[in-house]
N, C-alpha and C positions, 0 to 999 in steps of 0.2 A: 803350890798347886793344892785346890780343895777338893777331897775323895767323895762320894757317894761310895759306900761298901754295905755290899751283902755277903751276909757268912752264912755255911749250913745250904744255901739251896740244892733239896734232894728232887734227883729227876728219876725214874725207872724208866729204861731205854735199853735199845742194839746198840753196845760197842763194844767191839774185838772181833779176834782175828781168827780165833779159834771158833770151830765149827759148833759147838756150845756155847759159846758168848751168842753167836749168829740168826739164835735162836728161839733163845733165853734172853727177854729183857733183864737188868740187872741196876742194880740203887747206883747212883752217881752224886757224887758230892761235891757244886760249886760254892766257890768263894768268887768274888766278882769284887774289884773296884775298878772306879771308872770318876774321870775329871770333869766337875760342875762346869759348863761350860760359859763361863762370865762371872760377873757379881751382879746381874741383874736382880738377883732371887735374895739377894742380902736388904734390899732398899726396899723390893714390892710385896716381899712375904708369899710368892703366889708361885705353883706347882708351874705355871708356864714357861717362867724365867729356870727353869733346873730340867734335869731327868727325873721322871719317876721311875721310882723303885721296882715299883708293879709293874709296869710295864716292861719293864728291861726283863723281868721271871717268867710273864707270861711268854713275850719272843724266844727267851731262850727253852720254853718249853716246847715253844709250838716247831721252833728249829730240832730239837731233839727227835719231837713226834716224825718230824718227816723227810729227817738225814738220820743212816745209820752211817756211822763211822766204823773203820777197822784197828784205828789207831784214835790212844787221846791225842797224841799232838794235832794230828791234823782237825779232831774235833774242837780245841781249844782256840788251834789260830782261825778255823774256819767264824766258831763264834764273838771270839777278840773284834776282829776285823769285821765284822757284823754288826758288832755295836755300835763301833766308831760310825758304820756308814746308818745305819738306822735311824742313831741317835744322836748325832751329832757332838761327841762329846771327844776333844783331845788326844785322850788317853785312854786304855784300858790295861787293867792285870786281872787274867783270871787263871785260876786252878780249877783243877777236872780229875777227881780222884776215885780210883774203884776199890768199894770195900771189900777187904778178907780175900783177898783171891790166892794170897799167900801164908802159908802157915806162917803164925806168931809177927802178923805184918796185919795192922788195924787197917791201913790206908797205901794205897799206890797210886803215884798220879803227875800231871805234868802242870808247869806253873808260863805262860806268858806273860807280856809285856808290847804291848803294841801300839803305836802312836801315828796322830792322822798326818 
């Protein structure tokens, strides 16, 4: 299986459970991969036969912008399974991680795996 991976996408959004998360947008950190779905895009060179990248950042920001979640898991399987139906694409693994929220802890966060 061949990955499209995006690393680093930082989103500022509502998630948590706590009545300051709730309220307070706060940095979020995906990593995304997701399965090219064919090999048409190996023969025609051309963004049609694949996923674009770009597009996959924008939905999942425009998803962030107007679902708050209270939990990553449910934020992660909700976008998992979003891409798959959006995009048409196999497979997904994504990570959804909040910075610093714990002393001497750089990153906390939840990792899936979802397949169409």
């Amino acid at each position: 299986m061949d990955l499209i991976f995006i690393r680093d996408l930082r989103i500022t959004t509502i998630v948590g459970d706590y009545a300051r998360e709730r309220t307070n947008p706060q940095p979020i950190i995906f990593d995304i991969e997701y399965a090219i779905p064919g090999t048409e895009v190996y023969e025609s060179d051309k963004l049609v036969n694949t996923i674009n990248y770009a597009a996959v950042c924008s939905w999942v920001q425009r998803e962030c912008d107007t679902h708050h979640f209270k939990l990553l898991e449910r934020m992660a399987d909700h976008l998992a399974r979003g891409i798959i139906i959006e995009f048409g694409t196999p497979y997904v693994k994504l990570a959804v991680a909040k910075l610093g929220i714990i002393k001497g802890v750089r990153q906390v966060g939840v990792m899936v795996e979802r397949r169409a």
